[in-house]
Structure formats: C-alpha cells, structure tokens
C-alpha positions, 0 to 999 in steps of 0.5 A, a space after each residue: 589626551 585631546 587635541 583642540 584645532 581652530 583657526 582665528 585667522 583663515 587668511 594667515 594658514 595658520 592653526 591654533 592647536 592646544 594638546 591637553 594632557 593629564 600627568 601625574 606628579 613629576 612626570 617627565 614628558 617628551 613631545 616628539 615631532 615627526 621629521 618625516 611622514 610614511 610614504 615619503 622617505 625624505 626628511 621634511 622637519 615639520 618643526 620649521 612650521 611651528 610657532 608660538 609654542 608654550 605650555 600653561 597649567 591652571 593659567 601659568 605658563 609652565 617652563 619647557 626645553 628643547 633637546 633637539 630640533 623636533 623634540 621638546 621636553 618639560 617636567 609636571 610637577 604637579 598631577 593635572 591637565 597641562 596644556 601644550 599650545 602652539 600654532 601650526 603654518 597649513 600652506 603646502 598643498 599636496 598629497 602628505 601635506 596640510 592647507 588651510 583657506 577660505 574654503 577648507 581645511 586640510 590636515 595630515 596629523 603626521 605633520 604636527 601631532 606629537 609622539 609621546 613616548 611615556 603614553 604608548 598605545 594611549 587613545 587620542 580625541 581630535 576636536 576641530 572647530 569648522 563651519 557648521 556647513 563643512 563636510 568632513 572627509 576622513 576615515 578616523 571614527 566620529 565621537 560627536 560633531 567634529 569629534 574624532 577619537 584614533 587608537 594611538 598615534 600610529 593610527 592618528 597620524 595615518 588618518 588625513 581629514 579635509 572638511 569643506 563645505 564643497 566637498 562631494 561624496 560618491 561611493 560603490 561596494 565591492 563584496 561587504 566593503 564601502 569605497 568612498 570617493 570625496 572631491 574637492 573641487 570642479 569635476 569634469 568627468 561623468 562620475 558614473 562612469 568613473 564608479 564603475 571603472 572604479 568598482 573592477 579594478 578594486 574588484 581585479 585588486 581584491 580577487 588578487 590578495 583573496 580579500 579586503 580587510 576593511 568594511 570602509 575605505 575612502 578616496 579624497 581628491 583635491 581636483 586644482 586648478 593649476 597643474 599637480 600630481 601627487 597621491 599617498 597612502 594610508 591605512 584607510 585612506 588616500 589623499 590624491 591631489 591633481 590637476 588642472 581640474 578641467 583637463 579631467 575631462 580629456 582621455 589623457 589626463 583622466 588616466 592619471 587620475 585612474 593610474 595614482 588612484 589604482 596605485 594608492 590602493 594597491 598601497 593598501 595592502 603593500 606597503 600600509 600592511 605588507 611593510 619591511 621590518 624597518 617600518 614596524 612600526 613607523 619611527 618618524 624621529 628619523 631616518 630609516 633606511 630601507 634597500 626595499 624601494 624594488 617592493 614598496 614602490 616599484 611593485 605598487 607602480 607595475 601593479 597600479 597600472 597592470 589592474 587598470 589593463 586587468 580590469 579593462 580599463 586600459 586596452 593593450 595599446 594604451 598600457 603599452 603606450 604607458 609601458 613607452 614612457 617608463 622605457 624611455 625614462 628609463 633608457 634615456 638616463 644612465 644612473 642604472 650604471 652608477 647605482 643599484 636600485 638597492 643603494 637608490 633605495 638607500 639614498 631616498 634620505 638624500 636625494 631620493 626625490 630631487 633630479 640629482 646630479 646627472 646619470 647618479 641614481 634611478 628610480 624606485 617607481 620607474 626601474 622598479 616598475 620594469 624590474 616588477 614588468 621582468 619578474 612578473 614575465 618570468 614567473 609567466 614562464 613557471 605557470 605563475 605570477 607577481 600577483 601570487 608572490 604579492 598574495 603570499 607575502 600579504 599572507 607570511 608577512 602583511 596579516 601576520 605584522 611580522 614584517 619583510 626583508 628584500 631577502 625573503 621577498 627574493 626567496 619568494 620569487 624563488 620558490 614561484 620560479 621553476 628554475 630557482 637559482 634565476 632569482 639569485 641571478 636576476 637580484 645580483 644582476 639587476 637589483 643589487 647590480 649595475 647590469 643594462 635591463 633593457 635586453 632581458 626587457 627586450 627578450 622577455 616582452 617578446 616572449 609574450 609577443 610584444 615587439 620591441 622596436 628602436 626609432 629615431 625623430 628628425 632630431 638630428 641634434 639630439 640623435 647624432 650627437 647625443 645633445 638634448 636641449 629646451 625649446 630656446 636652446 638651452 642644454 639640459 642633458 649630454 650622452 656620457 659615451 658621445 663626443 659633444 659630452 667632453 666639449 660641452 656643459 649643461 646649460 650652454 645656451 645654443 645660440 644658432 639652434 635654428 641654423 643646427 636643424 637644418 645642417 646635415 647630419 653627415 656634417 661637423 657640428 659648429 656651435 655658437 654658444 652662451 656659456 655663463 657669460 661667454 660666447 665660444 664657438 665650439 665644432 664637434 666631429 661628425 659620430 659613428 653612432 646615434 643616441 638616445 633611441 625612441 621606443 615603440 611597443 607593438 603586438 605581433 599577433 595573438 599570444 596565448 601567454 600574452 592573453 594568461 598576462 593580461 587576465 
C-alpha cells in the first residue's frame, strides 16, 4: 500500500492524501482511524478532522460505509488499485499533533493513517509533495526523494516527520549510536554547549540499561514563539514543542528544554520498549486501560530529571529546587485522599489530562515521580537502585516484547529490597492506596541528609484560612479541612482583597464578595492552624549515600 501527501492550498491546513490499495476480487476492507495516539492516554478521535472522503477505481467513484465513527468499510468487487482520498485538517500544534502553513509541514502518521486489519504486517510507502528547498526530519528510512517506506502500521505511525526549509540539524555519537537534533525555529542557546550536555546525559542513560539498540535516533524541536510545552515519545524519535524561543536563552527555561528532552529519551526504553501487556501491541481503536501509569510516566519523569543531576548538568541545589516544585504540587492538593495513583492511572480515559473536579485524582507524572523519588531511596538502603530494577525489566520484558504488569514491576522491586515484604507494604499503602506520602518523603530524604523544612509566606489569607485566589481576587482553590471551605465557593470574587492583606491574622475574616452576581458579606472565624505550607529543600552536610544517589 501507498499513501500520496500534497497540499493545493497551504493556507487552508489542509492536506490532500490519496491511500492506493491493491485488492483482489471481493475482498472486503476496513479502514480504521486511530481514536488515539501512544503517549496520550485520552481519546482525541482524529475522525472529526477529516473530510472529503471517497474512493475511486479506474476513475468511478467506488460506494463505501461507515460502521462507526472511525471505521469505514467497502467491498472491491474487482481485483485492482483502489484509491481511498480524503483530506485531512493540520491545525494543532503540539508534540502528538499535525501542522501545516507557509513554512512547514508537520505530520504525526497515528492522527490519519489507517490500520487495515486484512493487511497485517504489510509495508507501507510515504510519498509527500514539499518544496524542493524543505529539509525532512524524520527517522522512517528514505526510498527515493520524498519517499519513505515503514515496516507496518505500527512502525509508520510511530514515525513523525516535519520537513521545512528552516529546519537546522546537529548531532553527537555516544559509543556506535548518532543522536540528531532538528530545530524548527529562532535558537537562543549555544548549541555546542547544549551538545555536550546533551552527549552525557545520553551517556548517563545508556550506561544505566547496559546499551542503545539503535544506530540512529533523532530529536526534532518546533522552538515557538508563543508560549508551550509538550514532548512524546517514539521508538525512534522525539517530537518536543516549546517555547517562547527567545526565553531559551534564560537558565530557566532552557532546563525545561534539557528536563522533557532527558524524559523523552528515557521513553526510549520505558515505555517505547519496556511496555505493559496491554500496549502489546498499540490497539488504537479504543480505549485501553492500564493501572501502570506509576512506570510509564511516574518513573520516566523521576529518571528524566535524576540523569540531568547524574551527568552534571543539575547541581544538587537545582535538582532540589525542581524536587520543591513537585512536593509542593503534590502537597498543595488532596486528590491522594480520594484516589490511588492506580485508579488515576485508570481514569486517564476520562479526565486524565483536564484539572478535573477539585481534590479527585493526582497525578501519574507529579505523585509517580515522588513515589519513584521513595523507591529509588529504599532500594539505596538494600545497596541498590531504581536504576537497576529499570535494567532488569528492560532485560525480562523490553528486549524480549513480552510485556509487564504493574505485578511483576512490584515483584521486582521485591527482590532488590533487602526486606521484601516492604514492597507489598509500600504498593498497598501508597500505589493502590490512599495513605498521606509526605512523611515517608520526609524520612527517607533525610536519610540521605536532605532536610525537609515547612515555611509559610506573608499570605496571610492563603496560610491562616486555607484560601487561595488569582491576583484580582478571584477564589481558585479552598483548604477541604478549613472553615472558610464551608462558607465559600470557587470562584467568589473578593472584593476587599487589598483591605484582607493588611488585617491581622489574630482577627475574624470579613469578606466582601461577588458570587455569580450577588454581593454577600461573609465572616470567617479566626483558625487554630495554618495551611498550605511552603517546602524548602536543604543538605545538612556531606552524606556518603547522598553521594552513592547522585553518581
């Protein structure tokens, strides 16, 4: 099978694709959409992006039906080359998107390439129509000019191309494999400098799983100019979009840049390779439910940010510093009491990626991480590490493509721990469980001789009566243990803000507020506790374990 890519009208984002298909005699076809992509666990049904669709044999339009909203079906009568057209909508920009304007062409195959089922493990040949000055980022082997060919459907559509005619490319070698780096956009960092940063934290990864299975691998960055920042995996490949560009060449911002660009290849092997059962192979007609997120994402976004401090890009402070944030993200919400990073793992079909209701669910990246952060620490304790269990489900179940469980990811850990009943105790009370993690976060970092300390800013509001609002007033969150959570609703908007801050804390609170239209005036009684505390990191002194972490 072939599919043809062009583009009449640029402006439009829209692309012409014709699929030629050679059938036999009364064969029956199914073209499935994905309704999905790997690396986002949430429905995004790519159908809504399509029009135009027909199918044409020998210059006659061919009929065709649709048996649901992503599948479409018709029988060839006759042997012969059917072409299936149709036009495709490129106006999302981001990491698992496609985007198409006057100067590029992005695509990501999973948001319109059918899955045939009758043709399994049949090749697929790419041909697009770009200008002849465009250079093409991708890591599907080239045919020809502007020809591609992918094993199957599985490969193509974990294969993203962008082609541009402002594209750069850089690379490095780390032992026999080529690392490219494709940029779309203004760069505002010194690109030699990035290289070699670049160059040992894939050197820290690769030392950590034994090898790089791989002679080529590429990442391709679309630098914004407006503010963004998403990254997704792929076999062979990363697509990272961030921006804005020119804040690239503050500290800050280019740490992001280094922290998705270490998580994204540490997908390489967990997750691309290393894979719960359930994504072998990727099914994207549908939902699949996985309880993994712990591994596929809470593991890769402790290790992505670990390999930066591990290969000296991060100083201790500035890992600390980014452990902070995920603390107080973590602490600042309660949605560890209601669910399980299990069940928020199951729910990624619903609401995984939204803000959801207040205090409902937590994060696979942000709580996975922390849990990662606790087991990596414990298993210091049995003279070993993360790092090694993640070597050993690479060997047991990424080379081999059996697949895992979040089971035999738990036995693992087990047989690393010296006590191995702690494994069962820390999955029951932390992973399928609802238990508070920040004193075993506590203890442990302080283990290694990292002190934990609990601080509170002069807001008074936020501090002694649990409300937090926006910088006009507005209420965006309420402590679910304070008083002022019975009395007040999100969104009220303050109106005496300015007055609020000066007031003493010893005092009763007198609100004047905006509810939906209403003004009300509200008192709230003086608390006996304060809120939503501020986390600070610190090294007490040097620590031979803190030093056995960090190498």
């Amino acid at each position: 099978m072939h599919y043809h890519i062009s583009r009449k009208s640029i402006c439009s984002q829209f692309i012409e694709i014709t699929l030629s298909l050679d059938c036999k005699a009364n064969e029956k076809i199914q073209l499935q959409l994905a309704a999905w992509r790997p690396g986002r666990y949430e429905l995004a049904n790519y159908a809504q992006k399509i029009k135009g669709f027909h199918i044409i044999k020998d210059d006659k339009s061919i009929s065709w039906e649709k048996l649901n909203k992503d599948l479409w079906s018709f029988t060839a009568f006759q042997s012969g080359i059917y072409l299936i057209q149709y036009e495709f909508h490129c106006n999302q920009m981001d990491a698992g998107a496609c985007w198409s304007d006057d100067t590029q062409l992005y695509l990501n195959f999973s948001n319109f390439i059918f899955d045939i089922k009758e043709r399994p493990g049949q090749s697929i040949g790419i041909e697009i129509q770009v200008p002849e000055d465009y250079k093409i980022a991708t890591a599907l082997p080239l045919t020809g000019i502007n020809r591609w060919k992918a094993e199957d459907y599985q490969h193509l559509m974990d294969s993203p191309l962008l082609a541009s005619n402002e594209l750069k490319h850089f690379s490095y070698q780390v032992n026999n494999s080529n690392f490219h780096l494709w940029f779309k956009g203004s760069i505002h960092f010194d690109i030699e400098k990035l290289l070699r940063e670049f160059k040992k934290f894939t050197f820290k990864q690769i030392e950590a799983f034994g090898e790089f299975p791989a002679k080529d691998y590429h990442f391709i960055y679309q630098l914004l100019p407006y503010k963004h920042y998403h990254g997704v995996e792929h076999a062979f490949s990363t697509v990272i979009t961030i921006g804005p560009a020119e804040k690239l060449r503050e500290k800050e911002a280019l740490d992001e840049l280094f922290g998705v660009s270490s998580h994204e290849l540490y997908h390489f092997w967990n997750v691309c390779r290393i894979r719960p059962k359930e994504l072998k192979p990727y099914d994207l007609s549908k939902e699949i439910y996985l309880d993994s997120g712990l591994v596929l994402e809470g593991v890769t976004t402790y290790m992505g940010d670990l390999f930066l401090l591990k290969s000296g890009y991060f100083s201790l402070k500035e890992y600390l510093a980014i452990l902070e944030k995920q603390m107080q993200r973590e602490f600042d919400n309660f949605g560890w009491k209601n669910q399980s990073i299990m069940e928020s793992s199951l729910d990624l079909w619903l609401d995984g990626y939204k803000p959801g209701i207040p205090d409902k669910k937590v994060s696979i990246y942000n709580r996975g991480a922390l849990l990662a952060l606790c087991l990596d620490l414990m298993l210091l304790d049995s003279e070993s590490s993360l790092s090694s269990v993640m070597k050993y489900m690479w060997e047991k179940f990424g080379k081999t493509g059996s697949g895992y469980s979040l089971v035999d990811f738990k036995n693992t850990i087990s047989d690393y721990l010296e006590k191995k009943e702690k494994a069962d105790d820390f999955f029951n009370r932390y992973v399928s469980g609802h238990e508070d993690i920040s004193p075993l976060i506590f203890q442990l970092l302080g283990s290694i001789g990292v002190l934990v300390e609990e601080t509170y800013s002069s807001n008074t509001l936020l501090h002694n009566w649990g409300i937090r609002t926006d910088e006009k007033g507005k209420i965006t969150q309420i402590h679910p243990e304070s008083l002022s959570y019975n009395l007040l609703m999100l969104e009220d908007q303050i109106i005496n803000l300015e007055e609020i801050k000066k007031k003493d804390f010893s005092q009763q609170l007198e609100i004047e507020a905006y509810r939906w239209g209403r003004k009300l005036s509200i008192t709230v009684p003086v608390e006996k506790r304060k809120f939503f505390p501020l986390f600070r990191l610190s090294p007490l002194q040097e620590n031979p374990k803190l030093k056995r972490w960090m190498e």
